[in-house]
C-alpha positions as CSV (number, residue, x, y, z in Angstrom):
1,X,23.1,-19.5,2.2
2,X,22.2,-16.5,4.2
3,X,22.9,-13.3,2.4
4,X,23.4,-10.1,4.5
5,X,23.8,-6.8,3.0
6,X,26.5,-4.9,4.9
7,X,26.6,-1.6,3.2
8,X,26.2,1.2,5.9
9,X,23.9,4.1,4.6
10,X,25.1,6.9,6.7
11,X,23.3,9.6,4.5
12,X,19.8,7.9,5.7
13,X,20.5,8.9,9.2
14,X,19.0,11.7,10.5
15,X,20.6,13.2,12.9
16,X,21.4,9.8,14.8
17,X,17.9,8.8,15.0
18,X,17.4,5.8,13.0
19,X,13.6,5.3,13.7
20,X,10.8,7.2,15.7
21,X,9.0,3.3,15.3
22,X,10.4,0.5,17.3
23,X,7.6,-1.9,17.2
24,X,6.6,-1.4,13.4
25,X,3.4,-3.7,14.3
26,X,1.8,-1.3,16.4
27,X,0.5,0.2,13.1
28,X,0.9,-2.5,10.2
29,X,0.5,-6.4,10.6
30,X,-0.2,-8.9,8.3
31,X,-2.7,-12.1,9.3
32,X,-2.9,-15.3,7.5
33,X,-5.9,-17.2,8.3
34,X,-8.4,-20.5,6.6
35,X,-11.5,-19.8,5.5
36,X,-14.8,-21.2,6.9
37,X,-17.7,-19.9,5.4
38,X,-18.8,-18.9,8.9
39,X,-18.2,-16.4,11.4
40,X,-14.5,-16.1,11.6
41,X,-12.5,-14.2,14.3
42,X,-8.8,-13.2,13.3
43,X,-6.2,-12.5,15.9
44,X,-3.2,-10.6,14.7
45,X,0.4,-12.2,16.4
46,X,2.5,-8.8,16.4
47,X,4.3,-7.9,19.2
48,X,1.4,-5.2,19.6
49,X,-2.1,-5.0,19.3
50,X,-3.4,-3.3,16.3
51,X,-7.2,-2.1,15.8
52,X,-7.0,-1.4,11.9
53,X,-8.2,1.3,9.8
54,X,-7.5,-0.2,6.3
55,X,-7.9,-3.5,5.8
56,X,-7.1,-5.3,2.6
57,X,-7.8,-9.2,1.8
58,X,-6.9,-11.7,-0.8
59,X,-7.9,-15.5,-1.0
60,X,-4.4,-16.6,-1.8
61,X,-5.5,-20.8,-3.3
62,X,-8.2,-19.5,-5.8
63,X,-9.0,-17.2,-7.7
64,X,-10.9,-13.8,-6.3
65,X,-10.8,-10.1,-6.5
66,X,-8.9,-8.4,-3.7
67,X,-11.5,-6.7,-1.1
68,X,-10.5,-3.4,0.3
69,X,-12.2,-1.8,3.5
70,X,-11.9,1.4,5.7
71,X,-13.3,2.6,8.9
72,X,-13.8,5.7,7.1
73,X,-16.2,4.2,4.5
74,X,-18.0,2.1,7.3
75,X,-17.4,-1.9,8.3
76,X,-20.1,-4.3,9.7
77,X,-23.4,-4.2,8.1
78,X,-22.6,-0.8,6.0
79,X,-19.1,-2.4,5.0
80,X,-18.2,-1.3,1.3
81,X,-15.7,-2.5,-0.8
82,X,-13.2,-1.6,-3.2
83,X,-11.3,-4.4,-5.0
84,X,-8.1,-3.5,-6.6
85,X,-8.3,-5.6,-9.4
86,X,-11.6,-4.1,-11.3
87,X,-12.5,-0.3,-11.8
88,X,-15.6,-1.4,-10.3
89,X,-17.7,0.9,-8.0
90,X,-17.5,0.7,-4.1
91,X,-19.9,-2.8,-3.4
92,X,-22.0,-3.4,-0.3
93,X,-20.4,-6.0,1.2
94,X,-20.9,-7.4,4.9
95,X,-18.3,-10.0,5.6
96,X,-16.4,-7.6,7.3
97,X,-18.5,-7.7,9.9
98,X,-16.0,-6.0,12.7
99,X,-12.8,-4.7,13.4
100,X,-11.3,-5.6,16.6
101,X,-8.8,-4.1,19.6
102,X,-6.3,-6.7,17.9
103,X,-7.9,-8.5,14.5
104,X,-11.1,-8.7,12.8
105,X,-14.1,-11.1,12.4
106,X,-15.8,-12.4,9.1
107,X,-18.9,-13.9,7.9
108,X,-19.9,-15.9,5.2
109,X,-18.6,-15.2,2.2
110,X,-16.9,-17.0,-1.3
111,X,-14.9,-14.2,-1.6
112,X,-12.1,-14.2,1.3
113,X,-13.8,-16.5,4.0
114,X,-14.7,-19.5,1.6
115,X,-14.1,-22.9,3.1
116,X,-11.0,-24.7,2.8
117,X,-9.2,-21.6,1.0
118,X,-6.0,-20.1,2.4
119,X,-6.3,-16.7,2.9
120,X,-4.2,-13.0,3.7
121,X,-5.3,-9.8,5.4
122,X,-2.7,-6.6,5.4
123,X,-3.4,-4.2,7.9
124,X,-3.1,-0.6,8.6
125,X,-4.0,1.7,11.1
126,X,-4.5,5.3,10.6
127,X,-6.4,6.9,13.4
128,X,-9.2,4.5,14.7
129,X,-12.0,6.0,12.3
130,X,-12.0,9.6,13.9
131,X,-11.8,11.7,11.1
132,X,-11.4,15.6,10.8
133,X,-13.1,17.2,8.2
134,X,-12.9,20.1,5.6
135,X,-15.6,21.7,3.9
136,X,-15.4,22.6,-0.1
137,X,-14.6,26.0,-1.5
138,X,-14.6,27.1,-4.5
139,X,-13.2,23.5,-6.3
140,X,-11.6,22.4,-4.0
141,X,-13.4,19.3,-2.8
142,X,-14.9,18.8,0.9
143,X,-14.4,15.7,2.6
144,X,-12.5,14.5,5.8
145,X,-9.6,12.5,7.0
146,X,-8.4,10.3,9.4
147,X,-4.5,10.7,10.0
148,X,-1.6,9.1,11.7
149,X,0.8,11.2,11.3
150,X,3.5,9.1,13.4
151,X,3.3,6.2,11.0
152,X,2.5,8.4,8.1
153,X,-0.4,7.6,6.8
154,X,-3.5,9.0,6.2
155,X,-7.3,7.9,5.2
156,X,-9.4,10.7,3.2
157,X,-12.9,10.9,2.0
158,X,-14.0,14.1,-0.5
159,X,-16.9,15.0,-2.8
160,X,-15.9,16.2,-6.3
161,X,-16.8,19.8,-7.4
162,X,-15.4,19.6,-11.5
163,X,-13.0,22.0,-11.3
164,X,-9.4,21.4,-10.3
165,X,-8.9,21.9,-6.6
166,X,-7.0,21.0,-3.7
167,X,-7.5,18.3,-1.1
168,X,-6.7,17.9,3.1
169,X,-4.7,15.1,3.4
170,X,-3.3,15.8,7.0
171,X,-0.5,14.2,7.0
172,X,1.8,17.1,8.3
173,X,4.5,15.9,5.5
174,X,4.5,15.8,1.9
175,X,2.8,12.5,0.7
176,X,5.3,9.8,-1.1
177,X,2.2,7.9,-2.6
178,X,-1.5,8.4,-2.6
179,X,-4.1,5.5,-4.4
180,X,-7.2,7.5,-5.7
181,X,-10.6,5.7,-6.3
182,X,-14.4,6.7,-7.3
183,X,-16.5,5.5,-4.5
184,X,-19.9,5.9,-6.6
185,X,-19.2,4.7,-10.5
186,X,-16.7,2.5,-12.6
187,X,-13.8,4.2,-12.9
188,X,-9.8,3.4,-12.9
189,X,-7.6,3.5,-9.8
190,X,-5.1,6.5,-9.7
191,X,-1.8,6.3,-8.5
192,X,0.7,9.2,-7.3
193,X,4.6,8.0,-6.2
194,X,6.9,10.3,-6.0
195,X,9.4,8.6,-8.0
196,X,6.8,8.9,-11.4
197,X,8.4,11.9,-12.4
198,X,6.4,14.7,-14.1
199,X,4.9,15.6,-17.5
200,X,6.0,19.2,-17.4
201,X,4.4,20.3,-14.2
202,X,2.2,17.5,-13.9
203,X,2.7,13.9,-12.1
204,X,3.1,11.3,-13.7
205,X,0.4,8.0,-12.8
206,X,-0.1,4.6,-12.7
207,X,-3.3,2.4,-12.0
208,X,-4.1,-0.4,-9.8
209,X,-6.0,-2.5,-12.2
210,X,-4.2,-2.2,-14.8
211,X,-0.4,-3.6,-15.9
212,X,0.3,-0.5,-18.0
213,X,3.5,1.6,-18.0
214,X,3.1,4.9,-16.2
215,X,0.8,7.2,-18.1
216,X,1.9,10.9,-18.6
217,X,0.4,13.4,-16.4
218,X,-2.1,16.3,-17.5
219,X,-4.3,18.6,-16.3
220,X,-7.3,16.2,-15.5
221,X,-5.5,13.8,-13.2
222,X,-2.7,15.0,-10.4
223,X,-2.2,18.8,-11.2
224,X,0.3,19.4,-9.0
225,X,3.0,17.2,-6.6
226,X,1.7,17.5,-3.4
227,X,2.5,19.6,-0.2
228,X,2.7,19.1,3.6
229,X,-1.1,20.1,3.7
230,X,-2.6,19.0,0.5
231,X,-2.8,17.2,-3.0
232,X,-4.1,18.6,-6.0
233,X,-6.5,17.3,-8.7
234,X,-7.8,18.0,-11.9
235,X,-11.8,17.8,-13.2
236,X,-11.5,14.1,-14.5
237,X,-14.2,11.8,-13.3
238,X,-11.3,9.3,-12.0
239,X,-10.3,12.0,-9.2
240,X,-13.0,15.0,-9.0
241,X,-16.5,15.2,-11.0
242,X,-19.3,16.9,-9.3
243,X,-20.8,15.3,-6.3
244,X,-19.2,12.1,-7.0
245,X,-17.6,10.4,-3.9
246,X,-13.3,9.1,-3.8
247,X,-11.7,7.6,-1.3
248,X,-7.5,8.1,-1.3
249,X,-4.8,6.1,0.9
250,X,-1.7,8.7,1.5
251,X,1.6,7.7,2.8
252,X,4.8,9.4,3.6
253,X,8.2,7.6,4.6
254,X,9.1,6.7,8.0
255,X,12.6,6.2,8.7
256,X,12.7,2.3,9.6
257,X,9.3,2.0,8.9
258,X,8.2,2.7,5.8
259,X,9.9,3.8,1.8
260,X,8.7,4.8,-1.1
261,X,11.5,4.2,-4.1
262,X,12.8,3.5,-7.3
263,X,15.7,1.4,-8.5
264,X,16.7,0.5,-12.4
265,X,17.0,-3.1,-13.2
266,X,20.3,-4.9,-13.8
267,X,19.4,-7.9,-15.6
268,X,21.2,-9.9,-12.9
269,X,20.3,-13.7,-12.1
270,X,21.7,-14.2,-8.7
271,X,23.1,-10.9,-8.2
272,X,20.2,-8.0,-8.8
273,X,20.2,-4.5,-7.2
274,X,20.0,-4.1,-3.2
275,X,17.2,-1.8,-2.3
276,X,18.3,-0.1,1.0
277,X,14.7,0.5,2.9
278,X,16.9,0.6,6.4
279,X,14.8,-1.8,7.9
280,X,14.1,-5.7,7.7
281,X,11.1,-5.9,5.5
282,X,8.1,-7.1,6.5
283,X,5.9,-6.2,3.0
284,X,6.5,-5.1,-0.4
285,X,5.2,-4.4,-3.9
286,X,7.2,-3.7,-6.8
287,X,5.9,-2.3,-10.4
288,X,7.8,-1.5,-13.5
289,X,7.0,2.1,-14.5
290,X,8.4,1.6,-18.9
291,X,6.8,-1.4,-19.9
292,X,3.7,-3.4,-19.2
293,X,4.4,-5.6,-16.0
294,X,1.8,-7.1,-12.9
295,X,1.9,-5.3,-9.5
296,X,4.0,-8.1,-7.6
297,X,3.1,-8.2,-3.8
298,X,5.6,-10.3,-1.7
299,X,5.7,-10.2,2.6
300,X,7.7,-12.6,4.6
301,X,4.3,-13.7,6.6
302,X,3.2,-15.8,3.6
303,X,7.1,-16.4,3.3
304,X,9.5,-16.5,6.4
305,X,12.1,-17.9,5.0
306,X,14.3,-16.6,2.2
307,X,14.3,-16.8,-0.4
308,X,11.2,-14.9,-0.6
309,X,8.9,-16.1,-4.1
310,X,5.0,-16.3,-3.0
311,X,3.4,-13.7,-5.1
312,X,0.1,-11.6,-5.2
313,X,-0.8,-9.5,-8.0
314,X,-2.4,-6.1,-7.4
315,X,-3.8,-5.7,-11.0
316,X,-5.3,-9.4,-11.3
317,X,-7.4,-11.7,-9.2
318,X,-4.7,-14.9,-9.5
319,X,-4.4,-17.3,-6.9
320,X,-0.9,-16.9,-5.1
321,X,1.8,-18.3,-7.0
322,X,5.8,-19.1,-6.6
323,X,8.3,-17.7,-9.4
324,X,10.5,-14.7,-9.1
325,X,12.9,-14.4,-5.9
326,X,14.2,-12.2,-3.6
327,X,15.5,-11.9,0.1
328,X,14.4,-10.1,2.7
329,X,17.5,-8.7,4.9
330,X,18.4,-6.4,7.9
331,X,18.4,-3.8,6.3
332,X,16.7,-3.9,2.4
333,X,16.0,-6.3,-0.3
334,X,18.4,-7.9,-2.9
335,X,16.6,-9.1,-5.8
336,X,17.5,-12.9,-7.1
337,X,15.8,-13.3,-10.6
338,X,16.1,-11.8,-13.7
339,X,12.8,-11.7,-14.5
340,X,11.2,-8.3,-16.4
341,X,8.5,-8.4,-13.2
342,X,11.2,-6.5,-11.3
343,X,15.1,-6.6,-12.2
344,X,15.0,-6.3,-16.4
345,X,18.7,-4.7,-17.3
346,X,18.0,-1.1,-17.7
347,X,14.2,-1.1,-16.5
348,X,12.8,1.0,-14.2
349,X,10.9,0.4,-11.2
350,X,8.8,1.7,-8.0
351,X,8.3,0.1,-5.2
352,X,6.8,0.7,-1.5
353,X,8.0,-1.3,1.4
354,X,7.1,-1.6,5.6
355,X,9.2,-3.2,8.0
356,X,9.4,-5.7,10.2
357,X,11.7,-4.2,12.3
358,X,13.6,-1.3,12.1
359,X,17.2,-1.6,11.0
360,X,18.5,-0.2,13.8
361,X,16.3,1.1,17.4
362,X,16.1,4.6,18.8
363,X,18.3,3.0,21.5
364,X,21.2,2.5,18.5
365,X,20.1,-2.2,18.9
366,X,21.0,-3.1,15.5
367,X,17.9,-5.7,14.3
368,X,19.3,-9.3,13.5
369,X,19.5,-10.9,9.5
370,X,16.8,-13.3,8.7
């Protein structure tokens, strides 16, 4: 049975506009795609091209780290990669061997190209590898960044100087999430959302590659939450030691586009919380932020029918697998397990979503239920 939620949210309108985005493919799309341990060109199917800037792959039938890549870090024969799963160092890696006006192309490779594995790519684009840069002063890091500041989301490079500083993130809005990582040494992931909370003055974080409960903030990690210009870190080798080189993924929310949230778990079977994202999603991950929990990773490309219940793991290399459920609607998410992963009575959780389509157009077309 279809569910639809019908719950109008006047207080996310703004205005009367209900998105600035009516074609939320034009900067996020998600391929699916079989290995063949050859060259391998990718189309993406959205309604618009998309060139990427962040591109981030999983072999979903066997087990493999995730492989993470930016046009700001280089692709093709300089390609380096991050995998989201390990506190490894950046690798060299060349099976990304281009991005395209509207996909990709592999090469050879076990880790997302292998023959006769199924595989996923999300997508990003921030602003086709043109970066603007900033130079360091005092501690506050040099580096550059590449921003879209219609979709919200921005691509930034710095050097660390050791002393807590402040760094460009060009956005034009204040960030609702940024992902932190060493480029040039082991070293966790860091993790800002704005739904954390704060240790006194200081953010609260979580880690990719780990399943941990939020950690307190302090003065090494975030030092501050962020601004319309910048974000601030401390002198901790996971976010800013001397001449070290990081990499950070910022996002704000775009109204039927993108949000950034939190929602407490009801302990509900068939009848968890509705998140209202005001659009249909098209991707989501979900953490728990008081206990130990994976990084869940759902999208209705792997699954486009509800009820939704193919899962990725952030934190772990896993194959795809099918458990907890959840629909994706017109306008949010309802939740339809009970599992601690994302609905435990009482828990809490964060979550970032993109959309499909928006819930309703700039020209006031409401978007159809699934």
């Amino acid at each position: 049975m279809l569910y639809v939620q019908r719950t109008w949210h006047n207080t996310e309108v703004n205005m009367g506009v209900y998105t600035t985005i009516n074609d939320p493919s034009a900067y996020f799309q998600i391929a699916l795609y079989n290995g063949n341990n050859s060259t391998n060109t990718i189309t993406n199917t959205g309604n618009s091209n998309l060139q990427a800037d962040w591109l981030w792959f999983k072999e979903r039938s066997s087990t493999s780290s995730h492989h993470i890549f930016d046009t700001s870090r280089g692709v093709g024969g300089s390609g380096k990669a991050l995998y989201s799963d390990t506190n490894d160092a950046e690798g060299n890696d060349a099976a990304l061997t281009s991005v395209n006006t509207d996909g990709f192309t592999l090469a050879s490779t076990n880790g997302f190209n292998q023959s006769g594995q199924t595989n996923v790519a999300w997508q990003w684009k921030a602003n086709g590898g043109s970066r603007t840069t900033f130079s360091e002063s005092g501690t506050n890091p040099g580096g550059g960044y590449q921003a879209n500041t219609t979709a919200g989301f921005s691509i930034i490079d710095y050097s660390g100087t050791s002393g807590a500083g402040t760094v460009q993130h060009g956005l034009g809005a204040v960030p609702h999430l940024i992902i932190v990582k060493r480029r040039n040494s082991s070293d966790a992931w860091r993790v800002y959302h704005k739904d954390l909370g704060l240790n006194g003055s200081y953010p609260n974080y979580l880690q990719f590659n780990q399943n941990a409960a939020k950690e307190s903030g302090d003065n090494g990690n975030f030092t501050a939450v962020p601004s319309s210009t910048v974000f601030s870190v401390g002198d901790y080798s996971v976010v800013n030691t001397n001449n070290s080189t990081y990499i950070a993924y910022a996002f704000t929310g775009k109204q039927g586009y993108s949000k950034f949230g939190k929602y407490t778990g009801n302990g509900q079977n068939d009848d968890g919380p509705f998140i209202y994202t005001g659009f249909k999603p098209r991707y989501v991950w979900f953490k728990r932020t008081d206990a130990a929990e994976e990084w869940y990773i759902y999208d209705s490309v792997r699954d486009p029918i509800n009820v939704i219940d193919r899962k990725i793991f952030i934190d772990n290399s896993a194959a795809e697998s099918q458990s907890e459920t959840l629909d994706f609607v017109s306008n949010g998410i309802k939740l339809r397990n009970s599992s601690s992963a994302f609905n435990a009575d009482g828990a809490t959780y964060i979550y970032a979503a993109f959309a499909e389509t928006p819930f309703v157009s700039s020209a006031g077309v409401p978007t159809t239920a699934r």
